[in-house]
C-alpha positions as CSV (number, residue, x, y, z in Angstrom):
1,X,-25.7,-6.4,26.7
2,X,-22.7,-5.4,29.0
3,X,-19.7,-7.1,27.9
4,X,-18.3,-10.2,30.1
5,X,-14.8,-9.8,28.8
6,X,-12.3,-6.9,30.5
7,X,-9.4,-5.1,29.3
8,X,-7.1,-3.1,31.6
9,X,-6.7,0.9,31.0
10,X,-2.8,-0.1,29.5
11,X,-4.4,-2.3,27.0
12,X,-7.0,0.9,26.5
13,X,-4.1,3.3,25.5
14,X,-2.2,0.8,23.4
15,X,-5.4,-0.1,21.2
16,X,-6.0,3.6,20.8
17,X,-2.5,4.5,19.5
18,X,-2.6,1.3,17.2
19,X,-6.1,2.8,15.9
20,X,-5.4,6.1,15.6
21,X,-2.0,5.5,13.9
22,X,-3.7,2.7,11.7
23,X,-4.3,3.2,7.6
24,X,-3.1,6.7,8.5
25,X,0.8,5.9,8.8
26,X,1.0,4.9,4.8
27,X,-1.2,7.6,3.6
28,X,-2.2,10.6,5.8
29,X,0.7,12.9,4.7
30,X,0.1,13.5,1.0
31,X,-4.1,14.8,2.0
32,X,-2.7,18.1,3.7
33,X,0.1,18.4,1.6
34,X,-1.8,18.9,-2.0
35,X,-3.6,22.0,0.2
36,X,-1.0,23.4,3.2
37,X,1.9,22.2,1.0
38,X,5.3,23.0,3.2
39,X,3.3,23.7,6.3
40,X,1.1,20.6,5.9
41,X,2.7,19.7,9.3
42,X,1.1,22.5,10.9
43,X,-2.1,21.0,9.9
44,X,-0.9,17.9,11.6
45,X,-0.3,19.8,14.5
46,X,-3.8,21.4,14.4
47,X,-5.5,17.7,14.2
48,X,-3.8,16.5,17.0
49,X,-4.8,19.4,19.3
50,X,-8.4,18.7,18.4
51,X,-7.8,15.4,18.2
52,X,-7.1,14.8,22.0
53,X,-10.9,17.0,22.1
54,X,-12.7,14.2,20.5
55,X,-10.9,11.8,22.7
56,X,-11.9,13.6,25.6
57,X,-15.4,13.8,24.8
58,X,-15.4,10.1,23.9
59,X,-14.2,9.3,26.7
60,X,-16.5,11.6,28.8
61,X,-19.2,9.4,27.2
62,X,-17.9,6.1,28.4
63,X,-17.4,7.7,31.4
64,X,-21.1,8.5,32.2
65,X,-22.3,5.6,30.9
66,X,-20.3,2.9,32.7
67,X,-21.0,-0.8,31.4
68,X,-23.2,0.6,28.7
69,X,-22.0,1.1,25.2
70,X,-23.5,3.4,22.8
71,X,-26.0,1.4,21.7
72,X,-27.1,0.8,24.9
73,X,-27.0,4.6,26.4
74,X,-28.5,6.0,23.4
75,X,-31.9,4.1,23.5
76,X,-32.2,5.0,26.9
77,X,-31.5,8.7,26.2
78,X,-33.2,8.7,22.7
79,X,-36.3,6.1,23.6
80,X,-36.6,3.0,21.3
81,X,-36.9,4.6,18.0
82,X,-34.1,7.5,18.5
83,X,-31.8,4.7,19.7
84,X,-32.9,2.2,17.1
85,X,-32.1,5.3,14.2
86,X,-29.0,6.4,16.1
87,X,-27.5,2.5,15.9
88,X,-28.7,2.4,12.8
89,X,-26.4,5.2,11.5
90,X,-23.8,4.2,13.3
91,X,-23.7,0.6,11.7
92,X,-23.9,1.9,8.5
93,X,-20.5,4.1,9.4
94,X,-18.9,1.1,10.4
95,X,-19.8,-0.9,7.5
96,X,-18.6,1.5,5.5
97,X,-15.4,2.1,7.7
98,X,-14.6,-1.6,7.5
99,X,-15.1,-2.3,3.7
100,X,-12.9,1.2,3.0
101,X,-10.0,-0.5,5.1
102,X,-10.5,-4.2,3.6
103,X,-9.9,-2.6,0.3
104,X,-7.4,-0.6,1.0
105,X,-5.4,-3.4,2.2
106,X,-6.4,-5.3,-1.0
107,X,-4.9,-1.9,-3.0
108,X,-2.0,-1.7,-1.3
109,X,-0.7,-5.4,-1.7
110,X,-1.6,-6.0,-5.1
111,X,0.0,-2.6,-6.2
112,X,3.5,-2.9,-3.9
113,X,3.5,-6.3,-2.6
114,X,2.0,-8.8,-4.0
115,X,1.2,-7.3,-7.8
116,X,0.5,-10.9,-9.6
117,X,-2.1,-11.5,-6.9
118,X,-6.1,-11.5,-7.5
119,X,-7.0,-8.4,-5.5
120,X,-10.3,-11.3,-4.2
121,X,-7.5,-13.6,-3.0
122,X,-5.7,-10.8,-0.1
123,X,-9.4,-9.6,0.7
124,X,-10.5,-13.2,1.5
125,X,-7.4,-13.4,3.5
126,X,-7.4,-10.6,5.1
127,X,-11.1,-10.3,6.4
128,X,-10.5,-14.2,7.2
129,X,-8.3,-12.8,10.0
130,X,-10.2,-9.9,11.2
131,X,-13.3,-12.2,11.3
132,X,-11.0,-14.4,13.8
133,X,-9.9,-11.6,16.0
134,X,-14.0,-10.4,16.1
135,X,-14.8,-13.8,17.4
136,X,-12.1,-14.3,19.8
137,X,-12.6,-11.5,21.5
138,X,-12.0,-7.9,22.5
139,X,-9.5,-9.6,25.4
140,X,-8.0,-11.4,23.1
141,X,-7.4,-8.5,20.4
142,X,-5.7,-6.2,23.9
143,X,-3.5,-8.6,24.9
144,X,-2.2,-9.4,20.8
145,X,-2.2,-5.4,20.9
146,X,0.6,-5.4,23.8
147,X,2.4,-8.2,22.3
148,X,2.9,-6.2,18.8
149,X,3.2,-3.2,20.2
150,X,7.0,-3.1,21.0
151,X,7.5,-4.4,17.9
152,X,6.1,-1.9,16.0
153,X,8.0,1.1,17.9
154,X,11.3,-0.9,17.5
155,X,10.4,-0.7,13.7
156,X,9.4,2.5,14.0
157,X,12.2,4.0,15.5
158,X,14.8,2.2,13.2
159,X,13.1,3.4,10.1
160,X,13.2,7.2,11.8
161,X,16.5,6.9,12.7
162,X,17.5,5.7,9.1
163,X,16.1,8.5,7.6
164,X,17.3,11.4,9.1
165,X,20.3,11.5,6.7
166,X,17.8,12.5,4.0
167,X,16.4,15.3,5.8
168,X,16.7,18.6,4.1
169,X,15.4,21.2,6.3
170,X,14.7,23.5,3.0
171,X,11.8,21.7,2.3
172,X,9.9,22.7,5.1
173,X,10.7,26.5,3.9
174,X,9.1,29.1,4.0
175,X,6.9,28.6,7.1
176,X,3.3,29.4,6.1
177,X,4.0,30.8,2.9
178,X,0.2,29.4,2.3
179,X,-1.3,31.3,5.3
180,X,-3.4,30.1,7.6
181,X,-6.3,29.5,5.3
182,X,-5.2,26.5,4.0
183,X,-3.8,25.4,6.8
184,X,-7.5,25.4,8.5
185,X,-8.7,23.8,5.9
186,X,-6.3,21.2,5.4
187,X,-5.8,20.5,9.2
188,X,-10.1,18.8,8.5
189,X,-9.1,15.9,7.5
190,X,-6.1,15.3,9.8
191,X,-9.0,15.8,12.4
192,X,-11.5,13.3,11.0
193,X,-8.4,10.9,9.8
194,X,-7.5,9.3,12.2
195,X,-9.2,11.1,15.1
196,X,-12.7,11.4,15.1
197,X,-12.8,7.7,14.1
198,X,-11.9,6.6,17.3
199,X,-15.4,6.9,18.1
200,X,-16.0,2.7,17.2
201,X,-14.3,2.7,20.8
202,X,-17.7,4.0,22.4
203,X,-18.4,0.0,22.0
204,X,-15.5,-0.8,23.2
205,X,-15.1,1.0,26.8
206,X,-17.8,-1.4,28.9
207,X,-15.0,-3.5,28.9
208,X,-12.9,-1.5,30.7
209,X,-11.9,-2.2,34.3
210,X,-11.6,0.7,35.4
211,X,-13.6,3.4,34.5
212,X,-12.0,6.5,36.6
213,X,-9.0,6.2,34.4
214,X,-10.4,5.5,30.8
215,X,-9.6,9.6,30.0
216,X,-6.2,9.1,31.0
217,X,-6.0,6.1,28.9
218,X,-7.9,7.7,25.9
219,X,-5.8,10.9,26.2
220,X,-2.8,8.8,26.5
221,X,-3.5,7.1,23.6
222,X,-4.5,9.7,21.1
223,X,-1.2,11.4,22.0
224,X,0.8,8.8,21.5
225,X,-0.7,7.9,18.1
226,X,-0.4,11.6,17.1
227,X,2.7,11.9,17.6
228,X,3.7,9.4,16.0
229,X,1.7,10.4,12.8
230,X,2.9,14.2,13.2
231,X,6.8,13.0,13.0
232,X,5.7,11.2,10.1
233,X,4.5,14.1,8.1
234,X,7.4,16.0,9.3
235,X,9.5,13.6,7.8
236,X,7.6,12.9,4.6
237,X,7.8,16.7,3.9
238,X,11.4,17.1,4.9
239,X,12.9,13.9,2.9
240,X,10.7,14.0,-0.1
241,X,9.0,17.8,-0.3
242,X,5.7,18.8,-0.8
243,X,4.5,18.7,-4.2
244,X,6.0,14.9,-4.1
245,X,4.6,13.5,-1.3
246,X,1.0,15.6,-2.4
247,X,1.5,13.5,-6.1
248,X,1.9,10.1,-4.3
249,X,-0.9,7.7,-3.2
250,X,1.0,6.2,-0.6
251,X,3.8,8.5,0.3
252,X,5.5,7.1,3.2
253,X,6.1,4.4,1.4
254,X,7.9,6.0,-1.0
255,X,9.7,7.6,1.8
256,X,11.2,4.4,3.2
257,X,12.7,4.0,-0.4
258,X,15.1,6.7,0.5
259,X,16.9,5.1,2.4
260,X,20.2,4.1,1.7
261,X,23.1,3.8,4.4
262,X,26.5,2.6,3.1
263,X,25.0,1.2,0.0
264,X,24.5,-1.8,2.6
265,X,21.1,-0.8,4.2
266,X,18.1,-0.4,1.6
267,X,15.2,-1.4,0.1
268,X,13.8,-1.6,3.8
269,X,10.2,-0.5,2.7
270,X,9.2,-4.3,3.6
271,X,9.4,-2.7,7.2
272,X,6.8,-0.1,6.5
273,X,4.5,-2.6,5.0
274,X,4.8,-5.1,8.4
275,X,4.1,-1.7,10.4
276,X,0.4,-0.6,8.4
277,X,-0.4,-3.8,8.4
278,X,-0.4,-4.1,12.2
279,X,-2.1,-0.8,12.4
280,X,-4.3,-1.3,9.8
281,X,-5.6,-4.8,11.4
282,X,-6.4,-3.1,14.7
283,X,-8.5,-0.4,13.3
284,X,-10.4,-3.2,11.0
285,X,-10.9,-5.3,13.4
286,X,-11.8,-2.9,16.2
287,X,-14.4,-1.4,13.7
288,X,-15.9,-4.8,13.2
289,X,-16.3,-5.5,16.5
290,X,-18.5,-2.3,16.8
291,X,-19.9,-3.3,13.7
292,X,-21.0,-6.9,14.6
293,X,-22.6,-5.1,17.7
294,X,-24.4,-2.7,16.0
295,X,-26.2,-5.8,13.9
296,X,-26.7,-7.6,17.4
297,X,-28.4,-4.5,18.7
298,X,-30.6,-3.5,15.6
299,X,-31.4,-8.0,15.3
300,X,-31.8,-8.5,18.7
301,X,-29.2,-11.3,18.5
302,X,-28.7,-12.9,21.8
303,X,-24.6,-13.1,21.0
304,X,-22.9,-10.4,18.7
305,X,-20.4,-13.5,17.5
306,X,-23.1,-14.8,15.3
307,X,-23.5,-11.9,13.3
308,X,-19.7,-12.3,12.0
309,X,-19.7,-14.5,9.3
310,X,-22.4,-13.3,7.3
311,X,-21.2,-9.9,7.9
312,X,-18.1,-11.2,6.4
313,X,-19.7,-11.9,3.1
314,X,-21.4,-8.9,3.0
315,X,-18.4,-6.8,3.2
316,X,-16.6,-8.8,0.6
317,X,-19.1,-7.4,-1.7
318,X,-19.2,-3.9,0.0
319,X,-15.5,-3.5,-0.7
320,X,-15.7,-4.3,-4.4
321,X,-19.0,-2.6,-5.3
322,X,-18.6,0.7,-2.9
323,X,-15.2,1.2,-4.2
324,X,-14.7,0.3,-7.3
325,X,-11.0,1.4,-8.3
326,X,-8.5,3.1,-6.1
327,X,-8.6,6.8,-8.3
328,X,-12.4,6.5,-7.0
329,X,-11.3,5.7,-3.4
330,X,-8.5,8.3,-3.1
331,X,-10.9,10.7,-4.5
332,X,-13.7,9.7,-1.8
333,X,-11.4,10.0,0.9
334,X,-9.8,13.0,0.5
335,X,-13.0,15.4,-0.4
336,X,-16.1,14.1,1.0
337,X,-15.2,11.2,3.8
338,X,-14.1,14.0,6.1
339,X,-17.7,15.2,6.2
340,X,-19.0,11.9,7.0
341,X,-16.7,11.8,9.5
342,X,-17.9,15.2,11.0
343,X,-21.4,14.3,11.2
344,X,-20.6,11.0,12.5
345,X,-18.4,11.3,15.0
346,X,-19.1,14.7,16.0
347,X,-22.7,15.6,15.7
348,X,-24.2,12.2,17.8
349,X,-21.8,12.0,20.4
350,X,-22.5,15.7,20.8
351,X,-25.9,15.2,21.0
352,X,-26.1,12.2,23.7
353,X,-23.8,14.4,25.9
354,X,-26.2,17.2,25.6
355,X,-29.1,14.5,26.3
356,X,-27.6,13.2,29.0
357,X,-26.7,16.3,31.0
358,X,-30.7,17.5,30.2
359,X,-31.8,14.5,31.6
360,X,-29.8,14.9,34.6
361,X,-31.0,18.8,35.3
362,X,-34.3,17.5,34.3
């Protein structure tokens, strides 16, 4: 069902820099550090450059498919039971995308913020909002994106500029002491995480206006994001070093912490906290937006909307049961969600491009 709302291709580019910087901002630094160590910023480097591959090919999708989202396309390529197994896994990624994310959030603020606080309660509260900005509206979620968009760069770039005292350039020494072996390695996972993910916005481009200029928004997008996540590591490494920020769960957090300017300015990690959560509520909700979808395609629902509340008590459960402590999460992430990731976000859009151009010869 082609979508009746419409986003602009500026609205494109900011959602996919608030995605792609998303969960990643808090805790993406310490994954390449425990294997590329000093040069775990090379690996960040490497992601990017890939990273802007996916988004091309993502793009390239939406692009020959224009008011169709993957769903959609992939039926007609695949024929009713190769679409119906193709949205089938894709659902099932998103379900599980969404219920990682809901309980990291509940992680994070009962650890840092909120620590006498029923992890239940911030779930509840949480997915009460990202049920909201599902219903309302992929519009609705563009135009909040550009309102809160500024804002976040105006944090950003204060808590940047406050921490370049602390740099100490001998802690990105010696420049690939590792090699280049465990910089390949590492430099897998700052592919899949944040980049490959962007795939939930293969539901997302029908809405587009414009569809000549969704790979310049897409590119635009990813590049932005990256960036932004690269100076991050950089930092991380520089300010705290490598085998501390590889022993920390979330170590931009405990970046912000050293901050200290004229014993007037500190304790500012509150900042970093506004910033995930931003981030982190537009790669939720954007990944339950192609979830509800998905459910609408495999039920037949006549509007994707009704499948949002009972989704919503699903993933209460799925948070809590599929992850059931965060030693278990951080262990899931950082060894085995990368290769979800791959075979996700790779391997199927892949194959529908391959499909497609067949089809076409043929």
């Amino acid at each position: 069902m082609q979508s009746q709302e419409k986003i602009n291709n500026r609205q494109l580019a900011v959602l996919v820099t608030l995605y792609t910087i998303g969960d990643s901002i808090l805790v993406l630094p310490s994954i390449p550090a425990m294997i590329a160590k000093e040069d775990a910023w090379i690996s960040g480097l490497v992601g990017l450059l890939i990273g802007l591959l996916f988004a091309m090919m993502f793009a390239w999708l939406g692009k020959l498919n224009p008011g169709l989202n993957v769903y959609e396309y992939s039926r007609n390529l695949l024929g009713k039971w190769g679409g119906q197994y193709v949205a089938l896994l894709l659902t099932f990624y998103f379900l599980l995308m969404v219920s990682a994310q809901i309980r990291e959030m509940g992680d994070f603020m009962t650890i840092h913020i909120m620590p006498e606080t029923p992890i239940h309660s911030i779930i509840l509260l949480f997915l009460g909002v990202v049920i909201l900005g599902a219903r309302i509206g992929i519009e609705t979620i563009a135009r909040l994106g550009e309102l809160l968009f500024p804002h976040f760069l105006l944090l950003y770039c204060i808590l940047v500029l406050c921490l370049l005292p602390e740099i100490d350039l001998k802690n990105l020494a010696p420049v690939l002491h590792t090699g280049w072996k465990p910089i390949i390695y590492s430099s897998f996972t700052t592919i899949t995480f944040p980049f490959a993910e962007i795939v939930c916005f293969l539901v997302i481009l029908p809405s587009v206006n414009n569809a000549k200029r969704i790979p310049k928004s897409m590119l635009a997008g990813t590049l932005i994001g990256g960036i932004i996540l690269e100076i991050v590591i950089v930092l991380t490494i520089a300010v705290l070093g490598a085998p501390i920020t590889a022993n920390q769960i979330y170590p931009t957090y405990s970046l912000t912490k050293k901050i200290s300017i004229g014993n007037f300015l500190e304790r500012i990690e509150a900042m970093l906290a506004i910033m995930w959560i931003i981030t982190t509520y537009f790669k939720t909700v954007l990944n339950y937006y192609a979830l509800m979808h998905g459910i609408a395609n495999l039920t037949k629902l006549s509007d994707p909307k009704l499948a949002t509340l009972p989704l919503g008590m699903i993933l209460i459960v799925s948070s809590l049961v599929s992850f059931p402590d965060i030693a278990y999460f951080n262990d899931l992430v950082a060894n085995y969600w990368p290769y979800l990731d791959f075979t996700i976000c790779l391997a199927l859009p892949l194959l529908l491009l391959g499909l497609h151009f067949t089809a076409k010869k043929s």
